[in-house]
C-alpha positions in Angstrom: -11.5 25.3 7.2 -8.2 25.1 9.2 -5.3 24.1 7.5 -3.9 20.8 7.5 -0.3 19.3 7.4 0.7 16.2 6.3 1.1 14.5 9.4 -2.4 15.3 9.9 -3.6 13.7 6.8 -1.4 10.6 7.9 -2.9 10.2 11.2 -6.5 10.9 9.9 -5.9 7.9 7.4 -4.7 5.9 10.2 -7.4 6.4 12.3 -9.4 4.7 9.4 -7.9 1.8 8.0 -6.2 -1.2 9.7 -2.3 -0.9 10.0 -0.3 -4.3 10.4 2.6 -6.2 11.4 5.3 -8.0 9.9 4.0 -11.7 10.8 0.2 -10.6 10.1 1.9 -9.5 6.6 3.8 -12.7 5.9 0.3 -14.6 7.2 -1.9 -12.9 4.8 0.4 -13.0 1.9 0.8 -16.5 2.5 -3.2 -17.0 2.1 -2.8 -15.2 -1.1 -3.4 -11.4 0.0 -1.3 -9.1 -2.9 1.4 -6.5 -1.1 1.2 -3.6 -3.6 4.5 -1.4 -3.0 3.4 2.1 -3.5 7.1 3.8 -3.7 8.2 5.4 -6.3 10.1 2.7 -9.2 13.4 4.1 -8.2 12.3 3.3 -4.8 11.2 -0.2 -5.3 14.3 -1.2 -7.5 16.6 -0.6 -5.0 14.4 -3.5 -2.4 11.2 -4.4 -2.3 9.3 -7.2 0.1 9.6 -10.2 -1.7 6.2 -10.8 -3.7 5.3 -7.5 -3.9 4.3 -5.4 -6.9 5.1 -2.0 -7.8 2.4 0.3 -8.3 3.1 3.8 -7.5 0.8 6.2 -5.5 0.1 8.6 -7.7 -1.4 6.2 -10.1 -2.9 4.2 -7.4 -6.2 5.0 -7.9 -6.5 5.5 -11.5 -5.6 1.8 -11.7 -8.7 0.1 -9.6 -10.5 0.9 -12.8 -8.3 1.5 -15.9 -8.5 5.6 -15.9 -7.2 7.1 -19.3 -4.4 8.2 -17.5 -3.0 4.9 -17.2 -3.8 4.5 -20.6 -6.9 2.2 -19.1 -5.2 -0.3 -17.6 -6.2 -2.3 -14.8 -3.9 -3.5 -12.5 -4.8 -7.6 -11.2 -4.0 -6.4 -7.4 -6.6 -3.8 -7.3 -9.1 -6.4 -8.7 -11.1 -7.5 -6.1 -12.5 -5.1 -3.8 -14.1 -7.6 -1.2 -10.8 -9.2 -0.8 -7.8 -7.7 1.7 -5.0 -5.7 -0.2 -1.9 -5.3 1.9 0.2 -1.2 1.1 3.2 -0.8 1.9 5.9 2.0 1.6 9.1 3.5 2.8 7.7 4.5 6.5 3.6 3.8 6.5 2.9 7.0 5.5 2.1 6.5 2.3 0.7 3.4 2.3 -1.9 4.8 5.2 -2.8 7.2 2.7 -3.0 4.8 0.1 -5.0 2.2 2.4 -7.5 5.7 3.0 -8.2 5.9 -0.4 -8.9 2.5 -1.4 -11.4 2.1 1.5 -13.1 5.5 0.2 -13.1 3.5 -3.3 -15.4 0.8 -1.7 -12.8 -1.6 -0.9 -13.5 -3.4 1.8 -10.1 -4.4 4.0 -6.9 -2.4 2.7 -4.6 -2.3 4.5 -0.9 -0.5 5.5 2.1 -2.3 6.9 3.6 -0.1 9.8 6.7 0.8 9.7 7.0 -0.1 5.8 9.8 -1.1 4.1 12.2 0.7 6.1 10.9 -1.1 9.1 10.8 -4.6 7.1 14.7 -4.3 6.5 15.7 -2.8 9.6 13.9 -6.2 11.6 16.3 -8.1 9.3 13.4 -9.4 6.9 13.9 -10.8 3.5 14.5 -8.3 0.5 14.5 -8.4 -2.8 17.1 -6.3 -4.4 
């Protein structure tokens, strides 16, 4: 098997999921659609997208089902795997790969915001500091 680099991982997740923009963000998350930040804390404590909740990806996945590594809890916005989940992150890399991995875990619509946080600020959004 040849090997891979990152940016080959990234742009094999993007090829599968859904990436969006800024206004279909603010549309879904005004229907109710969670924005799950998947920096690091450090990351999101400095600015984060208003509404959105922390949960870093390397737990990600342990917390769609309460894992023992996360001492079995389950986080509310991985709850509903019919319903759209909105990743985001510092560029859209990890939030692609994030997105990836939630579809592979059966859910049906997640989806990464391009550009991520960086590109939210730099477009003069709202952030919560």
């Amino acid at each position: 098997m040849p090997m891979k680099t990152v940016q080959d991982m990234v742009a094999e997740a993007k090829a599968n999921i859904r990436e969006i923009d800024h206004e279909q963000l603010l549309e879904l998350q005004a229907a109710g659609t969670p924005v799950v930040d998947v920096r690091e804390p450090a990351e999101f404590a400095a600015g984060y997208i208003p509404g959105a909740v922390n949960i870093p990806r390397g737990v990600l996945e342990f917390e769609v089902d309460g894992h023992p590594a996360v001492n079995c809890v389950k986080d509310s916005a991985l709850g509903h795997r019919e319903a759209t989940i909105i990743l985001s992150c510092r560029s859209g890399a990890r939030s692609a790969l994030a997105a990836d991995a939630l579809r592979k875990l059966g859910f049906r619509d997640p989806v990464s915001l391009a550009g991520g946080f960086n590109g939210w600020a730099a477009a003069g959004r709202p952030v919560v500091k």
